[in-house]
N, C-alpha and C positions, 0 to 999 in steps of 0.2 A: 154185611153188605151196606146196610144203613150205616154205619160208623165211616164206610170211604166216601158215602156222597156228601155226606154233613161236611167231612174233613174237606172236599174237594169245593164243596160250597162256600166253605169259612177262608178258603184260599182264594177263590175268587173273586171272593168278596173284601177281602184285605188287599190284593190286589186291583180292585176298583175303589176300593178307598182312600188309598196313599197314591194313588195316580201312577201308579206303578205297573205293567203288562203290556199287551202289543191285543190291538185286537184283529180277531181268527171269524171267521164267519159264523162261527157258533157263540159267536161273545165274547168279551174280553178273558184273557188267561193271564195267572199274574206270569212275570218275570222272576227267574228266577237267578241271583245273583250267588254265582260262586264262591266259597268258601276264601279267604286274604291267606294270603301264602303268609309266612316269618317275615320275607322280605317287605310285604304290603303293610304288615301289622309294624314292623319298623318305622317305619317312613308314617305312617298315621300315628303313632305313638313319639317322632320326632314333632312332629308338626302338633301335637295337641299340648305337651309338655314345653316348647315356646312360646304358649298363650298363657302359661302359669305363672304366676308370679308369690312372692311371700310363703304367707302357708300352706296353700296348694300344692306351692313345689316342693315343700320341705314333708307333705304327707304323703306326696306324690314319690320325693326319694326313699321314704321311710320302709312305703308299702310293697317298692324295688329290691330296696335292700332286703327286706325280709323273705321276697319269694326270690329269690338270688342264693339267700342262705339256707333253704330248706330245698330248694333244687337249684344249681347253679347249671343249667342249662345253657343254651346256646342266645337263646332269646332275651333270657333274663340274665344274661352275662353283659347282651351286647345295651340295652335297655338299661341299666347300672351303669357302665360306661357311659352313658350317652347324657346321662342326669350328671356323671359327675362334672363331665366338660362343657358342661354351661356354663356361658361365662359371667353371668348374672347373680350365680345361685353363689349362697352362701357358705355352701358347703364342697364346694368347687373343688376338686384334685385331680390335676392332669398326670400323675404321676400314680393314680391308682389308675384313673380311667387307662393308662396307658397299659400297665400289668393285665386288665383287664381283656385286651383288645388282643397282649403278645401270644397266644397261644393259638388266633385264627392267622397270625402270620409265620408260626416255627412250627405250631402241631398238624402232624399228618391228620390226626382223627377229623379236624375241623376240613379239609384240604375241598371236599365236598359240601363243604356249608353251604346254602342258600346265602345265608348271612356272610358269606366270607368276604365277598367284596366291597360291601356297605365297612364290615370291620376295618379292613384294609386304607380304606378311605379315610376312615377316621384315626386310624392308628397312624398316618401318612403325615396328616393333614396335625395329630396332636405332636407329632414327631417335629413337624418341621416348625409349627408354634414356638415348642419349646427352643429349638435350636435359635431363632428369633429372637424369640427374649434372654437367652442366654448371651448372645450377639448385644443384644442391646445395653445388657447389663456390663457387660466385659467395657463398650465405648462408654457410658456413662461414669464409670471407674476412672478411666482415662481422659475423661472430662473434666471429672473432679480433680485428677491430678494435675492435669494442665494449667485447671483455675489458680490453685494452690500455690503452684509454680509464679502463674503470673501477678498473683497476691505479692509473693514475697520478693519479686521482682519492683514492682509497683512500689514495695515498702522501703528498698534498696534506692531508688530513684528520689522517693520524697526525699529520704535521709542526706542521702547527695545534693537535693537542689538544696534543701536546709541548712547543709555544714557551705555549701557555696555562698548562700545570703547571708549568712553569717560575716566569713569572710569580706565579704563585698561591704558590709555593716562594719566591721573591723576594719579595715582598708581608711573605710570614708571616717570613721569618729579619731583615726590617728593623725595627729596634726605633721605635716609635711614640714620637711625638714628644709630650711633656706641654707643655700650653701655659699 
């Protein structure tokens, strides 16, 4: 019985020390905050892995990748995914992160994921990236081809005004014939 009042003491008291409870007529009682869903602990592990940069991120992808491959869970699938589609990081691959993601948008077992919608979002969202830059790169091609084009047009034209001034230079140094 002395073990719950200490206990219920120690909580009171941590809760008046972090400023944290609601106070009740018999005193302050701490708050107590609910446990973060998959979905919460996402969304906080997006937002704290944005603030990393360099080696953080690169121990921070390490330590993902490793509980990924010793449980490839839903969480640590979606969190692996989510490190490799930063666009900052060094180790950057949309084309895994993508693999990653295809199994909460084809597989039934995921169908009821917590996580499946955040997946979806970003499986959507790497989808259409890609399609993007695929886009851009096909016009850039066609850029270059055009340039190339216009190069050797451009080279066509000097050549012409050249063989012209020449003539015009030929023309004028041939003495005129009196008839």
């Amino acid at each position: 019985m002395r073990a719950i009042w200490v206990a219920l003491l120690l909580a009171a008291a941590a809760g008046c020390a972090t400023g944290t409870g609601h106070r009740q007529e018999g005193g302050w009682l701490p708050s107590i905050r609910p446990l973060q869903d998959d979905t919460e602990r996402m969304l906080g592990f997006y937002e704290r892995v944005l603030k990393m940069k360099g080696e953080d991120l690169v121990r921070e992808y390490e330590t993902i990748k490793q509980a990924y491959d010793k449980e490839p869970g839903e969480l640590n699938r979606l969190q692996l995914a989510t490190l490799l589609s930063l666009p900052a990081a060094g180790f950057r691959d949309e084309s895994a992160a993508l693999n990653l993601l295809q199994p909460f948008a084809r597989d039934k077992r995921y169908q009821n994921s917590a996580l499946r919608p955040l997946a979806l979002l970003m499986h959507t969202y790497l989808t259409e990236l890609r399609r993007e830059e695929e886009a851009l790169q096909l016009q850039m091609s066609r850029l270059k081809d055009e340039q190339r084009r216009a190069d050797a047009l451009q080279q066509k034209l000097e050549a012409l005004l050249d063989m012209e001034m020449k003539m015009i230079e030929h023309e004028q140094s041939v003495p005129t014939r009196k008839k």
